[in-house]
C-alpha positions as CSV (number, residue, x, y, z in Angstrom):
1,X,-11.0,24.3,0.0
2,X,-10.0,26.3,3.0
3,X,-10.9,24.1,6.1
4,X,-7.4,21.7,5.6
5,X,-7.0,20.2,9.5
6,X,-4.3,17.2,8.7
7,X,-1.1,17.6,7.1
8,X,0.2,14.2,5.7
9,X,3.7,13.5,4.5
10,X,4.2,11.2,2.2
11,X,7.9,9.7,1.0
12,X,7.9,8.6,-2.8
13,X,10.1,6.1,-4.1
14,X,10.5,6.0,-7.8
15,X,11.8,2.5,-10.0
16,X,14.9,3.7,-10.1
17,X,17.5,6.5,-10.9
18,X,16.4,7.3,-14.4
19,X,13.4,7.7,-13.5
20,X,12.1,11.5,-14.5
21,X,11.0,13.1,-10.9
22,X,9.4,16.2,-12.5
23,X,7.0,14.3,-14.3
24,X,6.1,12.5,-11.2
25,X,5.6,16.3,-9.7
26,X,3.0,17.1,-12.2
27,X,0.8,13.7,-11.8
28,X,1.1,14.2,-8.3
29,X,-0.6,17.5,-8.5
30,X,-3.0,15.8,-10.6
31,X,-4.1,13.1,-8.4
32,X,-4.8,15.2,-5.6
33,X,-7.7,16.8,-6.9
34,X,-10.5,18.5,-4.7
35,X,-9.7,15.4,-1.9
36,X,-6.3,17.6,-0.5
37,X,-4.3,19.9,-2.2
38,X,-0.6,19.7,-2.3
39,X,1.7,21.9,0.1
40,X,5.0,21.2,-1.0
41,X,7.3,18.9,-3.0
42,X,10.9,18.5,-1.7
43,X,13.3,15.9,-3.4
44,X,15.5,14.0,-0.6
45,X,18.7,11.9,-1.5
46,X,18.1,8.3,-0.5
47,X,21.4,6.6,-1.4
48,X,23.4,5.6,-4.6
49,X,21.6,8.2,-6.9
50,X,18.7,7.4,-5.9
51,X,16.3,10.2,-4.9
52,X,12.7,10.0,-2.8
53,X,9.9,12.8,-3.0
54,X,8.5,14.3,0.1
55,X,5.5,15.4,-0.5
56,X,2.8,17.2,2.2
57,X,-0.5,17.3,1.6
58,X,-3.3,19.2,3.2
59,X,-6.2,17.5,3.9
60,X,-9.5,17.9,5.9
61,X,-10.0,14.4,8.2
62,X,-13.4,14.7,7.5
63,X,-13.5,14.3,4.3
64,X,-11.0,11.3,4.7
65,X,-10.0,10.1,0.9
66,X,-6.1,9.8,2.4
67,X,-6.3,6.2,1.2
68,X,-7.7,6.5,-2.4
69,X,-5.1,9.4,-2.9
70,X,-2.2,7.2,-1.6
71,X,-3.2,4.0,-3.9
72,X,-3.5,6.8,-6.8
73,X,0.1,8.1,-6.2
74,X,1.3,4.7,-6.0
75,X,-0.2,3.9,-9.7
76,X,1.8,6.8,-11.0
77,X,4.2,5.6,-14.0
78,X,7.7,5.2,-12.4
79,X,6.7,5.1,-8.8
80,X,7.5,2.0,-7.3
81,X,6.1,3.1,-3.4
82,X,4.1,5.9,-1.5
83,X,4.0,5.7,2.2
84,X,2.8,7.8,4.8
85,X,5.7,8.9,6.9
86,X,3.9,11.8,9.2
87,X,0.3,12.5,10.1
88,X,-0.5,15.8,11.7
89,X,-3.4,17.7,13.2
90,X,-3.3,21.7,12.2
């Protein structure tokens, strides 16, 4: 889809340290499906070890689903949160 209005960022915490980021990469990909589609995947150092994704995702607000897709990251194995940080208008 080529009509993406709304870039969201979300931060995602995993369980903890040994928890394997990469393969939270891939499911993330997964999940968003034909709802958004996913701009970019950066790894930020929270404290301790311990280390959050930032992910953006494109979406249209028309098509909404920003909701389902957050509730769906926050299933993912070895994710303990998924929180919208930033909500933008292209």
């Amino acid at each position: 889809m080529s009509d993406w209005n709304v870039v969201a960022k979300l931060r995602i915490m995993p369980e903890g340290v040994d928890v394997d980021l990469g393969k939270i990469q891939e499911k993330v990909k997964e999940v968003a499906g034909d709802k958004c589609e996913v701009h970019s995947i950066e790894e930020k150092p929270i404290a301790f070890g311990l280390v959050a994704l930032e992910v953006n995702l494109l979406l249209n607000d028309r098509q909404g689903g920003m909701d389902e897709v957050q509730e769906k990251i926050s299933a993912i194995e070895g994710v303990s949160e998924a929180e919208v940080v930033d909500l933008n208008r292209l």
